[in-house]
C-alpha positions, 0 to 999 in steps of 0.5 A, a space after each residue: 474383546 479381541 488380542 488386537 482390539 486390547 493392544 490397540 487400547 493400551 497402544 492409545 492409552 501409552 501414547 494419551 499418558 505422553 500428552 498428560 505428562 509434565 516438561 522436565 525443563 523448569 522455567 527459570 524465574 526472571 530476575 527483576 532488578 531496579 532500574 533508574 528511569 531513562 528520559 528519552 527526549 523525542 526527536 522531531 520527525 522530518 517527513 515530507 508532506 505526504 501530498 510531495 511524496 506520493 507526486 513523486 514518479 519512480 520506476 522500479 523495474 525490479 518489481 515491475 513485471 509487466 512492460 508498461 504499454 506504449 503511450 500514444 503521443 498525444 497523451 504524453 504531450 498532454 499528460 506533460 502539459 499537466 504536469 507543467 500547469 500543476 507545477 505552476 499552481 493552476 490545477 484547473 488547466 492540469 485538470 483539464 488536460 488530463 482529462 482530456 487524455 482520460 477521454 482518448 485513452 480511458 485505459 491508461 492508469 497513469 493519467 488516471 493516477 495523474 487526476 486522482 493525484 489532482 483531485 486529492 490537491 483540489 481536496 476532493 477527497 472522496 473523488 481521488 480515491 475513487 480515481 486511483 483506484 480506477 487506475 488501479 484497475 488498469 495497471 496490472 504488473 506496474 507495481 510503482 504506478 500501483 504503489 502510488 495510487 495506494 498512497 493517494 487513497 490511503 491519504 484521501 482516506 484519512 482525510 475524509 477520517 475513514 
């Protein structure tokens, strides 16, 4: 063996022994003293039905990076109709007049989330996480819209036991 190969094996075998060694620090033991039991009484959880809060439109302009496009007329009127029959309780007129919008203007993620929003009051489950996930797909940037939809399939979720 050569001077170099000779320094370079005690130079690897100095810096090998390193990781071998033992920390000089001691690990302090912990004390276990008795401890009396503490009866903690639950308190009741007030939450609003998770079909309420994902209803709730908000916009959150912070985190909403991307300008929410222009809604045609038409689809805001209908979309407001929606909203008003839903209000009332006739979920098959509100129905309806979503996807009426949906079929003039398929690309709009917020008449998507507004059926999907339907269908998971009308109990069809597996229907309104397919639906917000669609509008999902159509609302790049709009971090609220997007915020809602994921309510709306993790709810549908759950209740198809997924």
């Amino acid at each position: 063996m050569g001077n170099i190969q000779k320094i370079t094996f005690i130079i690897a075998l100095i810096m090998l022994s390193g990781c071998l060694t033992k920390p000089d620090f001691a690990l302090s033991k912990v004390e276990s003293r008795p401890t009396k039991p503490i009866s903690v009484k639950p308190k009741p959880i007030k939450q609003k039905p998770v079909v309420a809060a994902i209803a709730e439109p908000r916009v959150n302009t912070v985190t909403d990076s991307k300008p929410k496009p222009i809604v045609h007329p038409a689809i805001a009127s209908l979309l407001k109709q929606a909203l008003e029959q839903q209000r009332k309780g006739d979920l098959s007129k509100s129905s309806a007049l979503v996807e009426r919008a949906v079929r003039i203007q398929p690309q709009d993620p917020l008449a998507w989330n507004r059926l999907a929003f339907i269908r998971l009051q009308q109990s069809n489950w597996v229907q309104a996480e397919q639906l917000a996930l669609k509008s999902n797909s159509f609302s790049e940037g709009q971090s609220s819209l997007q915020l809602r939809n994921w309510r709306i399939i993790t709810e549908a979720r759950k209740r198809q036991g997924k």
